[in-house]
VOTI-968115 format. One record per residue (C-alpha): x, y, z; residue in one letter. Coordinates in Angstrom, 2 decimals. Example, Ala and Ser with C-alpha at 12.3 -4.5 7.8 and 13.67 -1.06 7.14 Angstrom:
BEGIN
<node east="12.30" north="-4.50" up="7.80" residu="A"/>
<node east="13.67" north="-1.06" up="7.14" residu="S"/>
//
This chain:
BEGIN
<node east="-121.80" north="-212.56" up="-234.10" residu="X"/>
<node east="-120.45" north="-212.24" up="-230.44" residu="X"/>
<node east="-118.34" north="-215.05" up="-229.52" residu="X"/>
<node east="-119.14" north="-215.59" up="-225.68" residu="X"/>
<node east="-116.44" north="-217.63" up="-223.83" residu="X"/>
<node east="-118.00" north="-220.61" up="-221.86" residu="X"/>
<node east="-115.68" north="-221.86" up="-219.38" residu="X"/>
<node east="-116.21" north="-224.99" up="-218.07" residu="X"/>
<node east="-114.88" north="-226.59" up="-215.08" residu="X"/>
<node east="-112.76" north="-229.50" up="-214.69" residu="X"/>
<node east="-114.01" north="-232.54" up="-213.14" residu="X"/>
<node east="-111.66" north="-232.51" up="-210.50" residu="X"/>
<node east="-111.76" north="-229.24" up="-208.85" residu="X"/>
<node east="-114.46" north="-228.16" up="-206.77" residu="X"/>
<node east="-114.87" north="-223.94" up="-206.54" residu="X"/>
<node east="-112.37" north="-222.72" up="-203.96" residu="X"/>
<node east="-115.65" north="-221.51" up="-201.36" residu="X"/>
<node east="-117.19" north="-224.87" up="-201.41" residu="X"/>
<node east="-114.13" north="-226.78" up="-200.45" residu="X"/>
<node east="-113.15" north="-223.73" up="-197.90" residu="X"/>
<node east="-117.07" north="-224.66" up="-196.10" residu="X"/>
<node east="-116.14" north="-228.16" up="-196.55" residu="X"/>
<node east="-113.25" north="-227.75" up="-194.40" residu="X"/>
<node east="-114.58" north="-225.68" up="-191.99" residu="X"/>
<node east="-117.49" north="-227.98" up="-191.89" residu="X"/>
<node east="-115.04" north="-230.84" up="-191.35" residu="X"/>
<node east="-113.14" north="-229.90" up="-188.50" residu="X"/>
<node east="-116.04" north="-228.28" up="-186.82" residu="X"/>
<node east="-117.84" north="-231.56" up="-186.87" residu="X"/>
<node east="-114.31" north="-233.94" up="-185.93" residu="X"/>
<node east="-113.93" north="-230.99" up="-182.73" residu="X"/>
<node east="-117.43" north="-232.09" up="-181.84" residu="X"/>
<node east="-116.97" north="-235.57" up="-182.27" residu="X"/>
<node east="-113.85" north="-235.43" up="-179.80" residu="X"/>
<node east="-115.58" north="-233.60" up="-177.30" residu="X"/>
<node east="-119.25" north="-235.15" up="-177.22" residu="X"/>
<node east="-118.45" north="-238.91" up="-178.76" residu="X"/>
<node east="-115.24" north="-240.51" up="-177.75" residu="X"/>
<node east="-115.56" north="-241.80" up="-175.24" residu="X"/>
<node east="-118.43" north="-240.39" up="-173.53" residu="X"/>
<node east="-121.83" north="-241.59" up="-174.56" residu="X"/>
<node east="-125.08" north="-240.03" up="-175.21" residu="X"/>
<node east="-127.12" north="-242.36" up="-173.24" residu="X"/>
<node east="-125.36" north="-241.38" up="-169.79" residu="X"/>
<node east="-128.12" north="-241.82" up="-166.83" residu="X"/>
<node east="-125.90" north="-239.75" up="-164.68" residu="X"/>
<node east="-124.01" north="-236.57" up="-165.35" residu="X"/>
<node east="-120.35" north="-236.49" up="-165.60" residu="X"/>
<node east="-118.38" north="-234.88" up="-163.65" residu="X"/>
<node east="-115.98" north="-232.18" up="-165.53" residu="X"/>
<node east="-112.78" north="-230.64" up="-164.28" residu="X"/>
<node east="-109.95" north="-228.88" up="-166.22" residu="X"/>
<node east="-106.76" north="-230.03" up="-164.66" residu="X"/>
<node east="-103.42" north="-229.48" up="-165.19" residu="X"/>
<node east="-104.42" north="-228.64" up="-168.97" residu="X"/>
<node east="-106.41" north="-230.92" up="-169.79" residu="X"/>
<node east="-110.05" north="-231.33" up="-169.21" residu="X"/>
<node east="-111.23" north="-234.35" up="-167.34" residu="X"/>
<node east="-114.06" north="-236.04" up="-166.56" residu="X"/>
<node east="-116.04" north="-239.29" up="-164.70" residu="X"/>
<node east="-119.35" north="-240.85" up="-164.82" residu="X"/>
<node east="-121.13" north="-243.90" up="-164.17" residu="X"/>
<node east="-122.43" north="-246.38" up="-166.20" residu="X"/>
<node east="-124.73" north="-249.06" up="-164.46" residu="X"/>
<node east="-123.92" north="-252.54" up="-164.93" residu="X"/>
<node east="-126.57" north="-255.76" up="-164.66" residu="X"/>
<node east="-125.22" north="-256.78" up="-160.96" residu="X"/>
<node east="-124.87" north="-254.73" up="-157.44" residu="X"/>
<node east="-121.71" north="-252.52" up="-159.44" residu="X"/>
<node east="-122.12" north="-249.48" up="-161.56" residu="X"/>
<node east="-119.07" north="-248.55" up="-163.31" residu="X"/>
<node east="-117.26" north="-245.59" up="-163.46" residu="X"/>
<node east="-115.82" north="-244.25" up="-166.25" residu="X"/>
<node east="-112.81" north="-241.86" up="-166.47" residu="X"/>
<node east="-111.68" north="-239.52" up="-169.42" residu="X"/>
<node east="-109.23" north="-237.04" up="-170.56" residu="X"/>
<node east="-109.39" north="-234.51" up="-173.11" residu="X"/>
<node east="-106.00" north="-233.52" up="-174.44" residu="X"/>
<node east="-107.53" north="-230.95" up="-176.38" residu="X"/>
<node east="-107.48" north="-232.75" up="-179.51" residu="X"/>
<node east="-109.12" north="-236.30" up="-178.29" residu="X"/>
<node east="-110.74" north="-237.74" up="-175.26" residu="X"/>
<node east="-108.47" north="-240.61" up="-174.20" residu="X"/>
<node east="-109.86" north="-243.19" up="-171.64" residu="X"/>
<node east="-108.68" north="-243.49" up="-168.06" residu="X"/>
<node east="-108.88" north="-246.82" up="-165.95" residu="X"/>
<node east="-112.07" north="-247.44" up="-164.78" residu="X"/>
<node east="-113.21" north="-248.58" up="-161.52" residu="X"/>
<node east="-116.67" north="-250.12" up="-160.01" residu="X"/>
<node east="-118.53" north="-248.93" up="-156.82" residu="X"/>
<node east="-121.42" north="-250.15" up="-155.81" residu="X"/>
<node east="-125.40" north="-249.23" up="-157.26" residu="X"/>
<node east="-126.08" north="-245.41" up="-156.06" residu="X"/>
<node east="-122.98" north="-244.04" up="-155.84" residu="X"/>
<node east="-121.93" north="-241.21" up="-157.05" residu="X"/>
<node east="-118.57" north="-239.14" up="-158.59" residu="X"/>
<node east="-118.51" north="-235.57" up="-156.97" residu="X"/>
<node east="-115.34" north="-234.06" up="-157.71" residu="X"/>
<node east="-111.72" north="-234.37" up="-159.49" residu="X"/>
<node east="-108.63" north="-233.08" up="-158.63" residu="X"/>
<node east="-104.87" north="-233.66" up="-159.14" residu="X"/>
<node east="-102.23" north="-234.35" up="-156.46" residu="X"/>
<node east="-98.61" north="-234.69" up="-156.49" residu="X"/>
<node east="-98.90" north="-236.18" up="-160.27" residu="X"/>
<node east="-101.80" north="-238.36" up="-159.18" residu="X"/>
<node east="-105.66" north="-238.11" up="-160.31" residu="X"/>
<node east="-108.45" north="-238.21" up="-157.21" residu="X"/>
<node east="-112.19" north="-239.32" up="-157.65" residu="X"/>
<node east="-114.00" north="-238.11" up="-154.54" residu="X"/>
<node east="-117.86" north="-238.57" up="-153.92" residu="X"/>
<node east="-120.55" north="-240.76" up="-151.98" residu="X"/>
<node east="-119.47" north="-244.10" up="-153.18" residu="X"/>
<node east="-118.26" north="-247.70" up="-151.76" residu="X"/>
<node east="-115.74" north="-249.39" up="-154.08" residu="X"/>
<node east="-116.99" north="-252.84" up="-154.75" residu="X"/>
<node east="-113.19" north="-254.33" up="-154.44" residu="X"/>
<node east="-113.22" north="-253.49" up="-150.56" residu="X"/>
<node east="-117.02" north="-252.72" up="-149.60" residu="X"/>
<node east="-116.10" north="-249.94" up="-147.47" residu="X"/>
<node east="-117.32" north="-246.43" up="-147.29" residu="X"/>
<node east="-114.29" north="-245.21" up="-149.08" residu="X"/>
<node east="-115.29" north="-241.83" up="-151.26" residu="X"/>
<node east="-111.82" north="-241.35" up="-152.06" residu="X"/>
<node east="-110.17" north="-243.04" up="-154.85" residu="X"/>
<node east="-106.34" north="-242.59" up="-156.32" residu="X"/>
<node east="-105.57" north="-243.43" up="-159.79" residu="X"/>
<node east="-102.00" north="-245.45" up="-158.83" residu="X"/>
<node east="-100.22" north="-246.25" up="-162.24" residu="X"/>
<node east="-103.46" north="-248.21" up="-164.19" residu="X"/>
<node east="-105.38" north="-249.25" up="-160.65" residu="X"/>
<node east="-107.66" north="-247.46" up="-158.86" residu="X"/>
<node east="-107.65" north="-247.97" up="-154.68" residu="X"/>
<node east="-109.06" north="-246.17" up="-152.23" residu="X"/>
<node east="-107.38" north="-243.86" up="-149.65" residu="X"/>
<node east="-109.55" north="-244.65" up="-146.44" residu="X"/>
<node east="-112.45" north="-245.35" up="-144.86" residu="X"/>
<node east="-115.41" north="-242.93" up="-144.42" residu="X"/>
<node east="-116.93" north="-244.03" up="-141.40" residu="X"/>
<node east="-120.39" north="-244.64" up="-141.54" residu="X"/>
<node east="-121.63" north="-242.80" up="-137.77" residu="X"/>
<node east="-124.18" north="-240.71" up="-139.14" residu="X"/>
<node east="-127.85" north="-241.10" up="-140.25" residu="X"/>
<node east="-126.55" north="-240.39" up="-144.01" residu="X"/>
<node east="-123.88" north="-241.90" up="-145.51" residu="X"/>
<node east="-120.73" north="-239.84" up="-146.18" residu="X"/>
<node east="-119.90" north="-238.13" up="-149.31" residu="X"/>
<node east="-117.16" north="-236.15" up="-150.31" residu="X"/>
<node east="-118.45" north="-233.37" up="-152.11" residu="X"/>
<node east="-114.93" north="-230.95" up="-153.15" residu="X"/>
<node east="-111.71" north="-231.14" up="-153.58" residu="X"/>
<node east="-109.05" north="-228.62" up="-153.52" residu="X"/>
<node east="-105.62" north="-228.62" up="-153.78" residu="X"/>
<node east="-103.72" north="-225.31" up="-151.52" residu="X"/>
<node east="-100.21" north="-225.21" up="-150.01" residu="X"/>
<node east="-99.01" north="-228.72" up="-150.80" residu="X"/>
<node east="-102.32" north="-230.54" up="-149.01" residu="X"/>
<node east="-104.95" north="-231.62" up="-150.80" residu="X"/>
<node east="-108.31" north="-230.07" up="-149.04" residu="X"/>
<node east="-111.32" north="-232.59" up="-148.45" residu="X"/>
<node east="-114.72" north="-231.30" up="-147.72" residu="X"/>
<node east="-118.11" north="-232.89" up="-147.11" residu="X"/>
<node east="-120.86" north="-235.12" up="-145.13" residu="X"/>
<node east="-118.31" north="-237.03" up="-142.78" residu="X"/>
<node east="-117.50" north="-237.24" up="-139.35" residu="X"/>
<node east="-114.48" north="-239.50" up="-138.92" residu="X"/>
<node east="-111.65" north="-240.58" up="-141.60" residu="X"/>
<node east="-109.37" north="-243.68" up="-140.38" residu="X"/>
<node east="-110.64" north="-243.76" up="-137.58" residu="X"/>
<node east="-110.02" north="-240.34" up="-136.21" residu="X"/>
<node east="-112.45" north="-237.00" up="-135.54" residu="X"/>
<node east="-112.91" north="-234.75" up="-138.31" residu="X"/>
<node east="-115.85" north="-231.94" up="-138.49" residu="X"/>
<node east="-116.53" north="-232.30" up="-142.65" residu="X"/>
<node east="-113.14" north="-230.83" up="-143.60" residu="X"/>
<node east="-109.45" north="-232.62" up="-143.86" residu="X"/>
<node east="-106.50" north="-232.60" up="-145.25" residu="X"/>
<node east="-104.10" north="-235.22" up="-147.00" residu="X"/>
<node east="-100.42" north="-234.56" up="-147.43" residu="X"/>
<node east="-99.36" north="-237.27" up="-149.29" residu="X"/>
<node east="-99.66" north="-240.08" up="-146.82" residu="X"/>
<node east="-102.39" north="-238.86" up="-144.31" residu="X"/>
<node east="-105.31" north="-236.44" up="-143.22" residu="X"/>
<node east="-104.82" north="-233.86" up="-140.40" residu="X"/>
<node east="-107.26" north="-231.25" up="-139.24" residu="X"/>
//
């Protein structure tokens, strides 16, 4: 008569490889949550704009809203969590091009009006929790001006795109800003 040993486990431990996959499966799935689900949605008509910056990754969208304003939406992924930026509305059509960082400051640049001034702006500055644009982007063209990239080289912050005149003076779809104006 062989005595065979059963051994039976306890109700409160789970085998060491299923609670190792159940980890792994756990913060595989929270990673993907912060990257895909806070706050960015699934149901975005347009696609956002990404930029790593400074360390972090950033990015900006818009969201349409049921009057003449779409709303874009600003976000910053720490590596751990998307936090959420101020927002700020332009109006229907326009778009987010590019990101950059400044002297501290976040830009939005792109073919947009902001709806709090109605002018041909396409370059916003995150000031503190309020978004305002820089200057005007005259509108002398057949197409309306856009700001396509941003760059930031030798303490200016480059500015390229479909324009023709910033503020009121000449430029040939290239500028700089230094901090409190654009040169050639």
């Amino acid at each position: 008569n062989a005595v065979h040993m059963v051994r039976k486990k306890s109700a409160g431990r789970k085998p060491v490889r299923k609670v190792g996959l159940f980890i792994l499966t756990s913060v595989l799935s929270a990673g993907l949550n912060a990257q895909l689900g806070i706050p960015l949605r699934l149901d975005l008509e347009n696609s956002p704009v990404t930029r790593v910056l400074d360390g972090a990754m950033y990015a900006a969208w818009t969201a349409p809203l049921n009057d003449s304003t779409d709303l874009v939406q600003v976000g910053k992924y720490d590596g751990r969590i998307w936090n959420n930026l101020p927002s700020f509305r332009i109006l229907k059509g326009g778009q987010v091009h590019d990101l950059a960082i400044y002297k501290g400051k976040l830009f939005a640049a792109g073919g947009f009006v902001l709806a709090s001034d109605r002018r041909h702006t396409c370059l916003a500055l995150l000031n503190g929790r309020v978004w305002a644009g820089l200057a005007p982007f005259s509108h002398t063209q057949p197409e309306p001006p856009a700001i396509h990239s941003l760059a930031v080289f030798e303490e200016k912050l480059f500015i390229g795109g479909r324009f023709t005149q910033v503020a009121g003076s000449e430029f040939n779809h290239l500028t700089t800003f230094n901090g409190t104006g654009f040169a050639r």
